[in-house]
C-alpha positions in Angstrom: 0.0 0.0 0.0 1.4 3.5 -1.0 2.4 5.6 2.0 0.7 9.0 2.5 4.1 10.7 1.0 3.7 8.7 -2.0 0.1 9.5 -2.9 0.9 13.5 -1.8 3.9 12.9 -5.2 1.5 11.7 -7.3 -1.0 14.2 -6.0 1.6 17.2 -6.9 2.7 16.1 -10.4 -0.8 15.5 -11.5 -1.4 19.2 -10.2 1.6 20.6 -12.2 1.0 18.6 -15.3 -2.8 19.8 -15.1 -1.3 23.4 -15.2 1.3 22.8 -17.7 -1.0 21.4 -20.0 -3.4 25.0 -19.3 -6.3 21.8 -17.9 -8.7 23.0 -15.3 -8.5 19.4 -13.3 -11.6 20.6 -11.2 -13.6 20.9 -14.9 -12.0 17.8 -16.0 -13.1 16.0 -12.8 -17.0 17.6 -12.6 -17.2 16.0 -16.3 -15.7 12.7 -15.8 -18.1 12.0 -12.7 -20.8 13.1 -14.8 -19.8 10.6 -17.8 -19.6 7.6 -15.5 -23.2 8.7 -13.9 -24.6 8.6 -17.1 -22.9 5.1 -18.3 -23.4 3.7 -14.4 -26.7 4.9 -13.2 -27.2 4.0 -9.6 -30.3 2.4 -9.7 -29.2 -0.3 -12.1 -26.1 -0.8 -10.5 -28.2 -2.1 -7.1 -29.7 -4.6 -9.0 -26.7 -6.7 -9.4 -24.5 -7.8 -6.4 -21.4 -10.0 -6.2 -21.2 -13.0 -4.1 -18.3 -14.4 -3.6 -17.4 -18.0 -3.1 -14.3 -20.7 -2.7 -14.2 -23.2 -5.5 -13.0 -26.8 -4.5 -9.5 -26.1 -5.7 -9.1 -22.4 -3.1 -9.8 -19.9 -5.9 -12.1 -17.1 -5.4 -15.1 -17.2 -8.0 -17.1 -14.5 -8.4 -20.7 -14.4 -9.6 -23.5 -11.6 -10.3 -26.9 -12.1 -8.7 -29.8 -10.2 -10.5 -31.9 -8.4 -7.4 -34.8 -7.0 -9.6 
């Protein structure tokens, strides 16, 4: 797991490219979140639910369960 140092880096150069490339990362941000709440509306996206099980072997399987 990244240490709080390491995501405050990543969290600075993101800020300076943003300004180098003249972005508005705030704008950039409102729109993305506004993309992926078009493409994953909430109320379809509580219809489905993982569960998630142990096959005989040990792996984790994962399977979707309608709940309409």
């Amino acid at each position: 797991m990244f240490e709080k140092n390491s995501k405050a880096d990543i969290a600075i150069y993101l800020f300076d490219l943003a300004d180098n490339l003249k972005l508005d990362l705030s704008e950039a941000i409102l729109k993305k979140l506004e993309l992926n709440r078009k493409k994953y509306p909430a109320h379809k996206a509580k219809e489905y639910h993982t569960c998630e099980r142990r096959t005989r072997n040990g792996k984790i399987q994962n399977s979707y369960q309608y709940q309409g």
